[in-house]
C-alpha positions in Angstrom: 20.2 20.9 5.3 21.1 24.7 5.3 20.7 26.7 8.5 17.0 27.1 8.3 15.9 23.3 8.2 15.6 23.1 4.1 17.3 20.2 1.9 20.3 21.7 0.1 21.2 19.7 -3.5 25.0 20.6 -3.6 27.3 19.8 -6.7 30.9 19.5 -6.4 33.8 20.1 -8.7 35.1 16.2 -9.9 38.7 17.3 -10.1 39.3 16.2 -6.1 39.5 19.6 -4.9 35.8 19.0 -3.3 35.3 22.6 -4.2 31.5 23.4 -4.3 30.5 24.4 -7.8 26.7 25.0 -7.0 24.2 24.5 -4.2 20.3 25.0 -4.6 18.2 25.1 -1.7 15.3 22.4 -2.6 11.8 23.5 -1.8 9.8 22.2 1.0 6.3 23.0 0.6 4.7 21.5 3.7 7.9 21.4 5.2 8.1 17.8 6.1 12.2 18.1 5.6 11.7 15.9 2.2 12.0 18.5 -0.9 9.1 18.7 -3.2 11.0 17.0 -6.3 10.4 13.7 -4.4 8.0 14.2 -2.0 5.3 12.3 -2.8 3.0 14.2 -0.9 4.5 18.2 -1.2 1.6 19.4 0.4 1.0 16.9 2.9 3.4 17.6 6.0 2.3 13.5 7.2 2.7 12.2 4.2 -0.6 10.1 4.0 -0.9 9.1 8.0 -3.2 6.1 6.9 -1.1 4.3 4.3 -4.0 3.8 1.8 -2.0 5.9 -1.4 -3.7 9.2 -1.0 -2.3 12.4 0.4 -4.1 13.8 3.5 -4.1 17.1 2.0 -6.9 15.3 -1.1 -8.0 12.5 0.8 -11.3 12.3 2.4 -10.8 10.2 5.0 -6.8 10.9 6.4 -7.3 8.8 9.2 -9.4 6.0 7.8 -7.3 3.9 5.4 -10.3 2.1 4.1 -11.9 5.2 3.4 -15.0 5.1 4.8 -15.8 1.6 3.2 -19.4 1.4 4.7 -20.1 4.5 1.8 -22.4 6.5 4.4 -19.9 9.9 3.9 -19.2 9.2 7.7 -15.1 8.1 7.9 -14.4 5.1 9.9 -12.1 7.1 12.4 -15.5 8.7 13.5 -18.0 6.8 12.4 -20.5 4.9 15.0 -20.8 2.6 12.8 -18.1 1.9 11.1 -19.3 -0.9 8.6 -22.5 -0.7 8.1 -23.8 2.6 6.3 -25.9 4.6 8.8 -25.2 8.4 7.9 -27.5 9.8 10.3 -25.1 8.5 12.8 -28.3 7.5 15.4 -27.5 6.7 18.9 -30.4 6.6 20.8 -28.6 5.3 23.6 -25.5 7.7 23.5 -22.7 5.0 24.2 -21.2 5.4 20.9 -22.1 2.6 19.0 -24.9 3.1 16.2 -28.5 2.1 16.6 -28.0 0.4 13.6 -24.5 -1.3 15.0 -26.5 -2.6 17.4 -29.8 -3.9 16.0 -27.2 -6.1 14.2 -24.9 -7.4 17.5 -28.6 -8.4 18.6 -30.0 -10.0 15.7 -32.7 -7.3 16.0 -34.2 -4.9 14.0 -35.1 -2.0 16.8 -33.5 0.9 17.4 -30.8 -0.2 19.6 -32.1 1.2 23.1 -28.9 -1.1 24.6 
């Protein structure tokens, strides 16, 4: 690292002098301290925070590794309803859990006034 944070490639003479024959600083896009000739993710300073193979800087979901796997547009992290597809988010009942969720956990088909 140089004096401002950024990786530094340096090449050194092979004669045993350990004189420095060149040194590049490497460039850090998103400034995660991993140089953007192997950062998988250059412009992704978390380096895809869920784990599920896409950078959060493309990804729809950054924080739902499943990405959104109920397909209602609403990502798991936020989503009242997390596996069931209910992208009206209802919650008649305001506690959080969708009207649909619910109907479900009761074997009902209401609206989930629980």
């Amino acid at each position: 690292m140089d004096e401002t944070g950024h990786a530094v490639a340096v090449w050194y003479r092979d004669d045993g002098s350990n004189d420095i024959v060149q040194a590049v600083t490497l460039a850090d896009t998103d400034q995660d301290g991993i140089g953007d000739i192997v950062d998988e993710c250059p412009n992704d300073p978390e380096n895809d925070v869920d784990g599920d193979g896409i950078c959060a800087d493309v990804d729809e979901c950054p924080n739902d590794p499943e990405n959104d796997v109920d397909g209602d547009g609403i990502c798991a992290d936020v989503d009242n309803c997390p596996d069931t597809a209910n992208a009206d988010q209802a919650d008649s009942d305001g506690d959080g859990i969708g009207d649909l969720c619910e109907a479900a956990a009761s074997g009902g088909g209401g609206s989930g006034g629980g």
